[in-house]
N, CA, C and O atoms as a GROMACS GRO file, in nm:
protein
  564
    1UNK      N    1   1.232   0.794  -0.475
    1UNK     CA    2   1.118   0.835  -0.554
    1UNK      C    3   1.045   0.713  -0.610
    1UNK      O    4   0.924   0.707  -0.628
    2UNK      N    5   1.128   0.623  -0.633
    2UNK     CA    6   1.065   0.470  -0.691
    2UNK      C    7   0.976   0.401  -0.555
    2UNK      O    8   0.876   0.330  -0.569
    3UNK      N    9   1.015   0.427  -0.469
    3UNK     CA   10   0.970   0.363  -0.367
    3UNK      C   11   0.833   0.386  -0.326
    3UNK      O   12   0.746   0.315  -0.276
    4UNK      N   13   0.845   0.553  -0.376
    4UNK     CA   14   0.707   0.642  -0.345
    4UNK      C   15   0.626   0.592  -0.439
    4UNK      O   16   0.528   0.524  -0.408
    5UNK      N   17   0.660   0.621  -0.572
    5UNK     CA   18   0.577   0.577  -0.689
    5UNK      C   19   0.483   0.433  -0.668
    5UNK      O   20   0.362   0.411  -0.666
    6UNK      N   21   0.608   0.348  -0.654
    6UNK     CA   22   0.550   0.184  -0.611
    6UNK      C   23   0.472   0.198  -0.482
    6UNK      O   24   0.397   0.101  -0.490
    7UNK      N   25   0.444   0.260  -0.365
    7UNK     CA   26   0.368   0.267  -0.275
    7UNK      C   27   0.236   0.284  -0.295
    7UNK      O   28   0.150   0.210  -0.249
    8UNK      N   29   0.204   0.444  -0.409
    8UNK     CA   30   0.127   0.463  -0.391
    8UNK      C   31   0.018   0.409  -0.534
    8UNK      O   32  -0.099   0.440  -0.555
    9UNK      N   33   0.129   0.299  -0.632
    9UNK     CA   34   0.049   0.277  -0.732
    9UNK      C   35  -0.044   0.123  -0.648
    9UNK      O   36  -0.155   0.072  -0.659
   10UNK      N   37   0.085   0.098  -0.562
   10UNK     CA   38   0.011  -0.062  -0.484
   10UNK      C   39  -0.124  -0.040  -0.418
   10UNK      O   40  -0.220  -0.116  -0.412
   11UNK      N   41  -0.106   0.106  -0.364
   11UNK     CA   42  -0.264   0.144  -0.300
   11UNK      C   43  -0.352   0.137  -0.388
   11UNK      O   44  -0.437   0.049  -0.404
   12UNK      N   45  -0.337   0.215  -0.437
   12UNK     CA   46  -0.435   0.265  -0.592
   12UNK      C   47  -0.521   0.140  -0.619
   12UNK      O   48  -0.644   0.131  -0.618
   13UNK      N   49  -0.424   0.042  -0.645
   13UNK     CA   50  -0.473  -0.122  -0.731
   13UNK      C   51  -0.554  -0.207  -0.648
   13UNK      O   52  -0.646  -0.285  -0.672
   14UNK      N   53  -0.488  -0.165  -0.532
   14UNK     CA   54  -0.541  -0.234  -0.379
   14UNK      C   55  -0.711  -0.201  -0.415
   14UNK      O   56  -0.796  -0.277  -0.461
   15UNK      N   57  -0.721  -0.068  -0.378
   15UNK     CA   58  -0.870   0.036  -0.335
   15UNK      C   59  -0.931  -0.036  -0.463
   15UNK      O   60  -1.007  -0.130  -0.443
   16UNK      N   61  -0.894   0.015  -0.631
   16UNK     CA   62  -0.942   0.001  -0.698
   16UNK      C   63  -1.037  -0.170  -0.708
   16UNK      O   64  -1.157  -0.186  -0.731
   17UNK      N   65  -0.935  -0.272  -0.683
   17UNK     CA   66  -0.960  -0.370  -0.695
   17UNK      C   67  -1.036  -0.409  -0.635
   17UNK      O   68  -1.113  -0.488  -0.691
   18UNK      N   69  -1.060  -0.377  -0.495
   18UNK     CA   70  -1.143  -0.445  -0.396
   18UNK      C   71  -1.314  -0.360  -0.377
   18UNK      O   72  -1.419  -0.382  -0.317
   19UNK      N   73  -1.252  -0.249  -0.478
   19UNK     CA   74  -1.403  -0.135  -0.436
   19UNK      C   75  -1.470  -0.222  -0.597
   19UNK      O   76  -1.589  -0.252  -0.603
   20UNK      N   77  -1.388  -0.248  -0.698
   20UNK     CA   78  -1.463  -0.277  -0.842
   20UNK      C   79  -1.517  -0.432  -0.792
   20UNK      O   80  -1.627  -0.458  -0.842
   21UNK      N   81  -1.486  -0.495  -0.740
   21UNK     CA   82  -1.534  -0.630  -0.757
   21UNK      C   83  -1.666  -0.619  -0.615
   21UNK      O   84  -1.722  -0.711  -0.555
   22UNK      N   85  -1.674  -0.522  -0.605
   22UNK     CA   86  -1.796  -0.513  -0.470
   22UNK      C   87  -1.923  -0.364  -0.550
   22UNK      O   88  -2.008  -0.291  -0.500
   23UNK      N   89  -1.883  -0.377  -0.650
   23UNK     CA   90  -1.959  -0.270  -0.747
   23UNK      C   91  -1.972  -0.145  -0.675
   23UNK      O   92  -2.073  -0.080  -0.705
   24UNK      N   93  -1.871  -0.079  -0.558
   24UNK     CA   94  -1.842   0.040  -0.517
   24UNK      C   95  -1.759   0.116  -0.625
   24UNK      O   96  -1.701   0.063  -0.719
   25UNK      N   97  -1.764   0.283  -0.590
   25UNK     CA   98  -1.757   0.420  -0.660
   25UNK      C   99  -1.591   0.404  -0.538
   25UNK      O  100  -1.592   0.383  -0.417
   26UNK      N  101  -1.494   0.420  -0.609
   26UNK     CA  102  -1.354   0.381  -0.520
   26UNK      C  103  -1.310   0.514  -0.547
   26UNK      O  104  -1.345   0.574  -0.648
   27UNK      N  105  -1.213   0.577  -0.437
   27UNK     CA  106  -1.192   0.721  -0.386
   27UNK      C  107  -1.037   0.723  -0.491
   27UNK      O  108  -0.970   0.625  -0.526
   28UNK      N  109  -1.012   0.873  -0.521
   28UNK     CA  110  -0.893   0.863  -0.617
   28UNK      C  111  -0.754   0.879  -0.488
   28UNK      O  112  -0.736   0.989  -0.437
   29UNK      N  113  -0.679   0.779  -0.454
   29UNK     CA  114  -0.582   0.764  -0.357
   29UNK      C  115  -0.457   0.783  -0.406
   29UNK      O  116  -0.407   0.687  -0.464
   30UNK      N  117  -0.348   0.952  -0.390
   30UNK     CA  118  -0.229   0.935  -0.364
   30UNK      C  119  -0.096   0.976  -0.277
   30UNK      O  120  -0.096   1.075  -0.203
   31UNK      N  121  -0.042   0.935  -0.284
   31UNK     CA  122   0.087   0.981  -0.195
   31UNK      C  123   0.122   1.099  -0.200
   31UNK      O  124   0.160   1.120  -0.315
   32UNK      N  125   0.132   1.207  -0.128
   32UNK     CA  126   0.138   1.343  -0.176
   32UNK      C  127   0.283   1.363  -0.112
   32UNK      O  128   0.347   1.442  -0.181
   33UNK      N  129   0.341   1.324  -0.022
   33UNK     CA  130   0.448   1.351   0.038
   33UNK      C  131   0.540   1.184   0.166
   33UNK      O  132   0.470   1.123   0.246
   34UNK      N  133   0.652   1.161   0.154
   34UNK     CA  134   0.677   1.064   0.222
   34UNK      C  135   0.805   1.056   0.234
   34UNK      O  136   0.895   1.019   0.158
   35UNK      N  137   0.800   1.115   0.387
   35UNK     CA  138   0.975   1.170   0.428
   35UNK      C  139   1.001   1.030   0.544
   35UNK      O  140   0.919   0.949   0.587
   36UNK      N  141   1.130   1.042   0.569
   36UNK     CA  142   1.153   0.940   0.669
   36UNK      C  143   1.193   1.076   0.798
   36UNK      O  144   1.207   1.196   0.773
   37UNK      N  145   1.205   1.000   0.947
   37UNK     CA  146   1.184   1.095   1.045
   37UNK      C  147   1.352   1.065   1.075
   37UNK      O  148   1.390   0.951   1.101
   38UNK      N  149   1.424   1.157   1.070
   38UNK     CA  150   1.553   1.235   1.099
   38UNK      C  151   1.563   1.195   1.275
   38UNK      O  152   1.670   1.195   1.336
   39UNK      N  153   1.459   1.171   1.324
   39UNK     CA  154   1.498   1.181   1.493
   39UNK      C  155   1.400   1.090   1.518
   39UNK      O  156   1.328   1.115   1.614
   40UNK      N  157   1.378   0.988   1.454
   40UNK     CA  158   1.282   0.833   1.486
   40UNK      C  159   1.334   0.744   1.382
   40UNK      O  160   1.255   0.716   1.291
   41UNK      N  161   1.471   0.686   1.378
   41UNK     CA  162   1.530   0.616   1.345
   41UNK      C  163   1.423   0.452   1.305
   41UNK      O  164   1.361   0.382   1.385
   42UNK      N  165   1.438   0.436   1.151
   42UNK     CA  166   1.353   0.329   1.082
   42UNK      C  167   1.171   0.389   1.090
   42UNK      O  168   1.097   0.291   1.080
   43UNK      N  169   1.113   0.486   1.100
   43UNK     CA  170   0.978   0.548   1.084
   43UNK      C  171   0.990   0.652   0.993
   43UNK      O  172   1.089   0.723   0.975
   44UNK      N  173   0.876   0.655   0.931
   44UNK     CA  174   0.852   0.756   0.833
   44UNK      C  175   0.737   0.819   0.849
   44UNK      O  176   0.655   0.774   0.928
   45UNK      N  177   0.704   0.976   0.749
   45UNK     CA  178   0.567   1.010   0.749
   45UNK      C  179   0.567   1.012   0.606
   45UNK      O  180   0.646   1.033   0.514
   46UNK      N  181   0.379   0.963   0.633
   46UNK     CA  182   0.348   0.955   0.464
   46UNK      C  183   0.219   1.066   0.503
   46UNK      O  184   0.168   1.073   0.614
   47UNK      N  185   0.180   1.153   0.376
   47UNK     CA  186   0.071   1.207   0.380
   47UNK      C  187   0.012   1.134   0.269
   47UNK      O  188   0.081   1.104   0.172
   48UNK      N  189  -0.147   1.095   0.279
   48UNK     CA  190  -0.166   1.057   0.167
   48UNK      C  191  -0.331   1.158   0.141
   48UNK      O  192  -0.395   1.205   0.235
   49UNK      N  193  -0.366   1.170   0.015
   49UNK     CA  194  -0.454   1.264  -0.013
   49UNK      C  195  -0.573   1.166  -0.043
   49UNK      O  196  -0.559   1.090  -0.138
   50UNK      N  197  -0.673   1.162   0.021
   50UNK     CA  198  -0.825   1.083  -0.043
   50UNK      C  199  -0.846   1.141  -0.144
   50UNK      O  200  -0.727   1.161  -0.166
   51UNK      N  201  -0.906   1.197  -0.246
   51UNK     CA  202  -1.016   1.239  -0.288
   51UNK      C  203  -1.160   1.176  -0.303
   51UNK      O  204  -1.143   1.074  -0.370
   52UNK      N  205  -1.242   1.184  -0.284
   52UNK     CA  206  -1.389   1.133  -0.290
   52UNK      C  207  -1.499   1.234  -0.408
   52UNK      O  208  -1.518   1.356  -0.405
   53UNK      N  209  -1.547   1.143  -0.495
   53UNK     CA  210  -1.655   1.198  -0.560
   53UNK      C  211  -1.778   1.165  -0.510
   53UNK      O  212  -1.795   1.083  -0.420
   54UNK      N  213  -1.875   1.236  -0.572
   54UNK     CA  214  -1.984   1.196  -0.478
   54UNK      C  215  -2.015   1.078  -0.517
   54UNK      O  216  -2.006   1.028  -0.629
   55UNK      N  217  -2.083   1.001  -0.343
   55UNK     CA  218  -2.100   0.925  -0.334
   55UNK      C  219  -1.980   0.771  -0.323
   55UNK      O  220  -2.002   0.654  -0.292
   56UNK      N  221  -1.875   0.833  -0.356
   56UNK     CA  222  -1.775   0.729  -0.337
   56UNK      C  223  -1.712   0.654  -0.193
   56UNK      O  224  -1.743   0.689  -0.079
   57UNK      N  225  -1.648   0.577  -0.216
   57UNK     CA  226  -1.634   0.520  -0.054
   57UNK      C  227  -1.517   0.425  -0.124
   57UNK      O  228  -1.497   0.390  -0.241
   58UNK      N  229  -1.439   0.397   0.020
   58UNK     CA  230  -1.358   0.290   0.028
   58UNK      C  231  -1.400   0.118   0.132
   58UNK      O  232  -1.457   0.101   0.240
   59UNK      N  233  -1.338   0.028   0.038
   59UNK     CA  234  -1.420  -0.088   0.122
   59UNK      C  235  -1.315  -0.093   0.264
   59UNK      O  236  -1.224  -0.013   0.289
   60UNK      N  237  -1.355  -0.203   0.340
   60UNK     CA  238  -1.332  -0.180   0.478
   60UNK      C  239  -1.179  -0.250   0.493
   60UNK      O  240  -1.165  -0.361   0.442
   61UNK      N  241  -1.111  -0.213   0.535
   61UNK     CA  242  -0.986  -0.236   0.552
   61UNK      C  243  -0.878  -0.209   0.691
   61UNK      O  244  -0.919  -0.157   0.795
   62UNK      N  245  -0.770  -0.244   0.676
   62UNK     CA  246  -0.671  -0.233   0.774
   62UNK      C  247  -0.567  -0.094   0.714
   62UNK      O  248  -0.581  -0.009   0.627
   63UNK      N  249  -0.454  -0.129   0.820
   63UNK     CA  250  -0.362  -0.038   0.774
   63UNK      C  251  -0.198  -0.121   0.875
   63UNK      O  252  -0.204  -0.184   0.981
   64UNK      N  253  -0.117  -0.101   0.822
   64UNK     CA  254   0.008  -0.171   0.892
   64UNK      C  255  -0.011  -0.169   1.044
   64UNK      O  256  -0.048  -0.074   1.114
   65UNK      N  257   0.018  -0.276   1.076
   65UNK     CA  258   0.046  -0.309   1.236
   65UNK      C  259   0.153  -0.146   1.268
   65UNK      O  260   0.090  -0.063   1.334
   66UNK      N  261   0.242  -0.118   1.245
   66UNK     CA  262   0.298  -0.071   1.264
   66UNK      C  263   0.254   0.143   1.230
   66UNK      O  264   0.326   0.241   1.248
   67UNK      N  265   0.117   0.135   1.182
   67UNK     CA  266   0.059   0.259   1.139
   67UNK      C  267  -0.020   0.375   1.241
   67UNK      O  268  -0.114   0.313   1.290
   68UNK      N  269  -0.021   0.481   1.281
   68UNK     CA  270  -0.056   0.578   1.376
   68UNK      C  271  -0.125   0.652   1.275
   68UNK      O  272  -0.047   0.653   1.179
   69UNK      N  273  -0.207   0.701   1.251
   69UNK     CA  274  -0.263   0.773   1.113
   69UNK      C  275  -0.339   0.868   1.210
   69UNK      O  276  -0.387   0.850   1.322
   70UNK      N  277  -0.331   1.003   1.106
   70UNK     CA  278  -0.389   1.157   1.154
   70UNK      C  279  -0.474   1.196   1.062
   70UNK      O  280  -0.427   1.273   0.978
   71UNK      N  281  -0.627   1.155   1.046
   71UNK     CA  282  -0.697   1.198   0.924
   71UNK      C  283  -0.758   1.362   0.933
   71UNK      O  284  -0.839   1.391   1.021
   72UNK      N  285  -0.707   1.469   0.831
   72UNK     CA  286  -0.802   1.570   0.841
   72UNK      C  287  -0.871   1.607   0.720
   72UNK      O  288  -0.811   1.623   0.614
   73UNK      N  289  -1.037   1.626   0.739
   73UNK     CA  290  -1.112   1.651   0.639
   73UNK      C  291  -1.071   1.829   0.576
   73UNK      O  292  -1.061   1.936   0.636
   74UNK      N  293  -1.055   1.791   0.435
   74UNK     CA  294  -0.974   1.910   0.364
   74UNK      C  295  -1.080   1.982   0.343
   74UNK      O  296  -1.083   2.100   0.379
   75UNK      N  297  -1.214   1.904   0.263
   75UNK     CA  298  -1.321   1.963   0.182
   75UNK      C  299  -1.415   1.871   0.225
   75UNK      O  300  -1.378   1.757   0.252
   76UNK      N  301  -1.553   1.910   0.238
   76UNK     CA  302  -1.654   1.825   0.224
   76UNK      C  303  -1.697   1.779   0.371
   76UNK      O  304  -1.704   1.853   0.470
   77UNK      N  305  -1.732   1.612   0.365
   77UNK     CA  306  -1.770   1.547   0.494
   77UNK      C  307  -1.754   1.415   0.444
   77UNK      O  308  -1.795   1.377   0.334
   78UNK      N  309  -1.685   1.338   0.536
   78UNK     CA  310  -1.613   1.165   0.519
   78UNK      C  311  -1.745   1.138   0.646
   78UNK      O  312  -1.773   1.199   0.750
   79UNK      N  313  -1.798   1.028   0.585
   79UNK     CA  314  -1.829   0.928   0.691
   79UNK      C  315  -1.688   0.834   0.738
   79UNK      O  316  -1.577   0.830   0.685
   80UNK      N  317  -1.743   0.756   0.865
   80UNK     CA  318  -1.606   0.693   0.942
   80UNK      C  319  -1.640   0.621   1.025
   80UNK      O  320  -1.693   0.658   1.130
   81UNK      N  321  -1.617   0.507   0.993
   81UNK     CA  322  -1.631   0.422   1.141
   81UNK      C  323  -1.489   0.336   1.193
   81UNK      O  324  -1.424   0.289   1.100
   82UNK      N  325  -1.449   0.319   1.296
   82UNK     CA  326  -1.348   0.228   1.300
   82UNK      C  327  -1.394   0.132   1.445
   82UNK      O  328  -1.475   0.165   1.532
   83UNK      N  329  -1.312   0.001   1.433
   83UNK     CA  330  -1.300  -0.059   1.536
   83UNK      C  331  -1.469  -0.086   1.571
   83UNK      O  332  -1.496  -0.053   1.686
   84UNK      N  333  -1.554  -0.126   1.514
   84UNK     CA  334  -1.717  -0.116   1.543
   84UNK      C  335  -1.768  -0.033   1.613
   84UNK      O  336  -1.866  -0.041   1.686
   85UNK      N  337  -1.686   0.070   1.586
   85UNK     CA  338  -1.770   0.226   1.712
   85UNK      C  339  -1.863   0.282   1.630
   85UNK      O  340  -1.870   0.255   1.510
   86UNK      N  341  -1.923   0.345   1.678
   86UNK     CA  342  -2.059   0.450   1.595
   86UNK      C  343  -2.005   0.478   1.441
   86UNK      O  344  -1.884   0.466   1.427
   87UNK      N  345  -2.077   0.512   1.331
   87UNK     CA  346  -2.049   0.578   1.216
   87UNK      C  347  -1.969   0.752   1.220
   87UNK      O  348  -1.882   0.682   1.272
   88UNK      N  349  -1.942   0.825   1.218
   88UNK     CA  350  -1.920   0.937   1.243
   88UNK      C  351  -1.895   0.997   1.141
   88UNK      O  352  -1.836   0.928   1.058
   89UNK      N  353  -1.931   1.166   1.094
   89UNK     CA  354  -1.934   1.248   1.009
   89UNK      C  355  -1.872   1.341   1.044
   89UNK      O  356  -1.903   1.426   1.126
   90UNK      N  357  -1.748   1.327   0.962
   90UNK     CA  358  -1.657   1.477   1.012
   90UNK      C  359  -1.650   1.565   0.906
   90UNK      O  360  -1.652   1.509   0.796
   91UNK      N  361  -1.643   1.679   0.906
   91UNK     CA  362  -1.661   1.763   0.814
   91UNK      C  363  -1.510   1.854   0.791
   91UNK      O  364  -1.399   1.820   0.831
   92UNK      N  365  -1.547   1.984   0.711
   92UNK     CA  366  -1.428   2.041   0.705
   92UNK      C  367  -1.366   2.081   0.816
   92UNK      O  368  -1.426   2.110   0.920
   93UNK      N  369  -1.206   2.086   0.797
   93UNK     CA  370  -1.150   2.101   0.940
   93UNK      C  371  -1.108   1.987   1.056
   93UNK      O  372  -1.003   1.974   1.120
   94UNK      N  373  -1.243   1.903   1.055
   94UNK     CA  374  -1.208   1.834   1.150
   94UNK      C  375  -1.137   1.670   1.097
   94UNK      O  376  -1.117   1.614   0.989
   95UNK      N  377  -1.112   1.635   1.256
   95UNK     CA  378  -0.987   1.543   1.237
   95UNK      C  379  -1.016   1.402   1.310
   95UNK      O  380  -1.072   1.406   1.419
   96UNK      N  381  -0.979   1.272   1.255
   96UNK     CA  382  -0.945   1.171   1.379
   96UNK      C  383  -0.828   1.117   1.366
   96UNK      O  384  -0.745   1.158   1.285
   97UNK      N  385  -0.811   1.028   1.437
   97UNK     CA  386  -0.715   0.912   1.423
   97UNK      C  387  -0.717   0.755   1.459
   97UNK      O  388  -0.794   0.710   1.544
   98UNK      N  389  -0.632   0.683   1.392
   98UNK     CA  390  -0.652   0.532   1.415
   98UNK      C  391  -0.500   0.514   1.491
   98UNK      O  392  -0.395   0.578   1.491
   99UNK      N  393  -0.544   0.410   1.547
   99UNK     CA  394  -0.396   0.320   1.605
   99UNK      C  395  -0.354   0.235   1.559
   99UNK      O  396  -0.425   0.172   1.481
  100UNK      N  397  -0.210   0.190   1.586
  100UNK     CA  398  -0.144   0.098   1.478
  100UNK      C  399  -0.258  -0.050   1.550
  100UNK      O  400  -0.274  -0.081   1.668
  101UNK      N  401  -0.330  -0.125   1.401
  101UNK     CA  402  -0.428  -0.236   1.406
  101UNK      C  403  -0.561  -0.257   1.378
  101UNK      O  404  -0.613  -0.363   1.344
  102UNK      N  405  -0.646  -0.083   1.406
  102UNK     CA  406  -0.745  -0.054   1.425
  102UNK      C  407  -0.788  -0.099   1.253
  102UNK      O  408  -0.719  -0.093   1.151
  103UNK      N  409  -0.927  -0.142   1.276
  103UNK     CA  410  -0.986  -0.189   1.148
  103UNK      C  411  -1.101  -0.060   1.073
  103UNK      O  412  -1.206  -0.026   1.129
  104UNK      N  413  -1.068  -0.020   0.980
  104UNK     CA  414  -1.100   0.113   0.968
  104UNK      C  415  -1.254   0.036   0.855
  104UNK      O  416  -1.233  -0.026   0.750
  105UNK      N  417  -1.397   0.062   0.913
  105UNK     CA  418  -1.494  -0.027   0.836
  105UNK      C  419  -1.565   0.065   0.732
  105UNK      O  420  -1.622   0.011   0.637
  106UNK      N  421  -1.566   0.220   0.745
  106UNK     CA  422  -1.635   0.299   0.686
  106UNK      C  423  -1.583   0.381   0.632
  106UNK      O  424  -1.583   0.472   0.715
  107UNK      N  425  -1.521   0.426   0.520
  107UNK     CA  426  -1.486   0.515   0.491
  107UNK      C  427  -1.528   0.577   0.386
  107UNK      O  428  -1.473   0.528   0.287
  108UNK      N  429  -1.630   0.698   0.346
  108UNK     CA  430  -1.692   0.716   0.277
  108UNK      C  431  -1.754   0.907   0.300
  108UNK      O  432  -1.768   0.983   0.396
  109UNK      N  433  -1.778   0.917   0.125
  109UNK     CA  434  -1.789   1.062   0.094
  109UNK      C  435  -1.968   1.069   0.179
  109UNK      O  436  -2.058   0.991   0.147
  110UNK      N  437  -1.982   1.149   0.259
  110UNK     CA  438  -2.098   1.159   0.341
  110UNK      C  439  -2.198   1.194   0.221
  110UNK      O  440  -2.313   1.155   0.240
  111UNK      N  441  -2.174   1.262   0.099
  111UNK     CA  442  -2.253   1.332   0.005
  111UNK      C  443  -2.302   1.241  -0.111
  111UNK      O  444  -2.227   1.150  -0.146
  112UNK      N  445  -2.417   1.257  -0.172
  112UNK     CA  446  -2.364   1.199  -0.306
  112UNK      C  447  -2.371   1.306  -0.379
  112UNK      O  448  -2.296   1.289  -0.476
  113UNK      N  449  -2.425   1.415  -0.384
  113UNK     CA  450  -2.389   1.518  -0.516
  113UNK      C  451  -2.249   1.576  -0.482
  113UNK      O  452  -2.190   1.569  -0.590
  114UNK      N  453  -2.148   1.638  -0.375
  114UNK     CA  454  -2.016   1.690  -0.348
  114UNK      C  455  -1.934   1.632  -0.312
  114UNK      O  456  -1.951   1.549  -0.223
  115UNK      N  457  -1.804   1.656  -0.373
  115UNK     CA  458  -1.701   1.564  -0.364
  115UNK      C  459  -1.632   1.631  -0.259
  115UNK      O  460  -1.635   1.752  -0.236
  116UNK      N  461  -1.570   1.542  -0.198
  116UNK     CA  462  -1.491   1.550  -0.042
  116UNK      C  463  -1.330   1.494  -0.056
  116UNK      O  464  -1.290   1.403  -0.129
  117UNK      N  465  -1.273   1.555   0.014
  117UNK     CA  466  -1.153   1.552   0.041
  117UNK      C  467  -1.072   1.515   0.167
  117UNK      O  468  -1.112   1.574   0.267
  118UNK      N  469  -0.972   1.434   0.186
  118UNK     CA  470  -0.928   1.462   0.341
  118UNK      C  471  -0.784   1.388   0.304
  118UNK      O  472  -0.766   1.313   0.208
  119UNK      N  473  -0.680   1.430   0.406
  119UNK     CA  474  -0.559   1.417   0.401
  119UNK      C  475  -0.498   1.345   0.572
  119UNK      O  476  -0.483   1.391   0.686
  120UNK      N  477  -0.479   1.214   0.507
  120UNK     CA  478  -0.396   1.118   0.614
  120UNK      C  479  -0.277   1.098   0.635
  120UNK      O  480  -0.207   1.047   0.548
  121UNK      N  481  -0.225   1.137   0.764
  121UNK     CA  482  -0.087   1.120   0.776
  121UNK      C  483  -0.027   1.078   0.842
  121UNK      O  484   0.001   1.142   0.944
  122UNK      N  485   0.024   0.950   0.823
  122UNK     CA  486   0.071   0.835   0.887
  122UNK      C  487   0.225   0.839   0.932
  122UNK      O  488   0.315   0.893   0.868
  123UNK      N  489   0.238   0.777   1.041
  123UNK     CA  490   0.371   0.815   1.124
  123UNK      C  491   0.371   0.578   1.079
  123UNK      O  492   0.293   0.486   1.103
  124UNK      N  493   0.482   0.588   1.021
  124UNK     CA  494   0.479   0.395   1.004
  124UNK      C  495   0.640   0.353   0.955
  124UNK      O  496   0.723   0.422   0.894
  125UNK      N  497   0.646   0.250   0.993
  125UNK     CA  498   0.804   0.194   0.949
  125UNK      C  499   0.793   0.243   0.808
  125UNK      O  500   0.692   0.260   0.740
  126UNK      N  501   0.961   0.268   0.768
  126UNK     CA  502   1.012   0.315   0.675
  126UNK      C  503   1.008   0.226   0.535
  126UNK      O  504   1.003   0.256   0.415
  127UNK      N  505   1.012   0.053   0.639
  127UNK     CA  506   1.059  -0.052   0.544
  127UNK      C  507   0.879  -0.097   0.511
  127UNK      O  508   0.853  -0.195   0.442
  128UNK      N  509   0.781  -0.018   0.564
  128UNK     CA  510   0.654  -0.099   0.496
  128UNK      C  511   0.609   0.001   0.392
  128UNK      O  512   0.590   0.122   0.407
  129UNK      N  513   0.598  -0.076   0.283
  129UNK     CA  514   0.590  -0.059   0.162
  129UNK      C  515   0.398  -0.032   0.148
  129UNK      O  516   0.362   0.080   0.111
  130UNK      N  517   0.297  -0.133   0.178
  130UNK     CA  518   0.196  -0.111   0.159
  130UNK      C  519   0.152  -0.046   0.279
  130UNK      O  520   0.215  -0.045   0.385
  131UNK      N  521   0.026   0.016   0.257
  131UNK     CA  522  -0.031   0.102   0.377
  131UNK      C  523  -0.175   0.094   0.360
  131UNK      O  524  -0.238   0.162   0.440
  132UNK      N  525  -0.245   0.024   0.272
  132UNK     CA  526  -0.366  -0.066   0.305
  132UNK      C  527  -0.396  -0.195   0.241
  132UNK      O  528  -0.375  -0.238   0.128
  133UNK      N  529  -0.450  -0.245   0.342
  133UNK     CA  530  -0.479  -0.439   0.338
  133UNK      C  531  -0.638  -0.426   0.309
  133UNK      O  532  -0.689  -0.446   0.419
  134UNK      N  533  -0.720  -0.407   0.233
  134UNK     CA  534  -0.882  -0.456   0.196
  134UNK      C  535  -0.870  -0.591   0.282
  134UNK      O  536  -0.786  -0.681   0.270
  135UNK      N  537  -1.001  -0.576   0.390
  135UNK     CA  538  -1.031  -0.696   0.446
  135UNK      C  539  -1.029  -0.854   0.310
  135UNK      O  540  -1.054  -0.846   0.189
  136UNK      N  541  -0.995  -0.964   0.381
  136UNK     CA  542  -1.005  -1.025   0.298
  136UNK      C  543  -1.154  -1.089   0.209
  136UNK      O  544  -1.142  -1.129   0.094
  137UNK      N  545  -1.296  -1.091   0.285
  137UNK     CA  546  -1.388  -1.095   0.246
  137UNK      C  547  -1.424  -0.975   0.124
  137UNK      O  548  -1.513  -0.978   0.039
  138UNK      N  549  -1.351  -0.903   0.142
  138UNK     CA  550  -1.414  -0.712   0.080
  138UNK      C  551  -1.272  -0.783  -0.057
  138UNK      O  552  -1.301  -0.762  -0.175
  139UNK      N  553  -1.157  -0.846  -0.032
  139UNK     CA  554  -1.094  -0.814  -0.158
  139UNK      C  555  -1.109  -0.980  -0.264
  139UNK      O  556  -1.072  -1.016  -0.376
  140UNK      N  557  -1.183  -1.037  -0.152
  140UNK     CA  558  -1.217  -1.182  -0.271
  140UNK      C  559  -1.138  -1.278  -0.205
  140UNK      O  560  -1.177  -1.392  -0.233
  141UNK      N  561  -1.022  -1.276  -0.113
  141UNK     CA  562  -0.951  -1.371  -0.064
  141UNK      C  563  -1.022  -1.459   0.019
  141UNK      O  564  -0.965  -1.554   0.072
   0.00000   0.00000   0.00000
């Protein structure tokens, strides 16, 4: 449970930090669930919950070398871009995914008056602790 706690407060500080010093509206990020896999020895799944107010967004970032992520929009509409492909607007229901490396550049509430929702769920080693890296230009490094 400590492990969970410390995961998802490191995100939190991560998003927060790198969205406040770029004068972005930063998405409320937590760990909602994070089991290890019984029949994939050293991998785990994490679900983690976005929330987005309007107009909010996350700055552009990574995710562990080792990360497979399943995003589905709960409520609302996420803008999305990864890997320099088109922007894309997924709405309720629908879903993408990244591969372990992919540079995720857009992530953001499509709205500014309705707040949006979506739930990511990452298949990633057991032993990685963080699960996003803010590019280093986006976090000041």
């Amino acid at each position: 449970m400590i492990g969970k706690l410390m995961c998802a407060a490191a995100l939190i500080a991560m998003t927060a930090s790198a969205a406040s010093a770029h004068g972005e509206k930063k998405s409320n990020v937590r760990v909602v669930f994070d089991q290890e896999l019984p029949n994939v020895p050293g991998k785990s799944m994490r679900g983690i919950l976005v929330e987005y107010g309007p107009g909010e967004s996350n700055p552009s970032h990574r995710h562990p070398n080792s990360a497979f992520i399943y995003a589905t929009v709960l409520d609302g509409a996420i803008k999305s871009q990864v890997n320099g492909g088109p922007v894309i607007t997924y709405r309720t229901g629908e879903s993408w995914s990244e591969r372990p490396g992919d540079h995720h550049q857009v992530s953001a509430n499509a709205s500014t008056t309705a707040p949006a929702k979506l739930l990511a769920v990452f298949v990633v080693d057991t032993a990685e602790k963080e699960i996003l890296y803010p590019d280093p230009s986006v976090a000041g490094n």
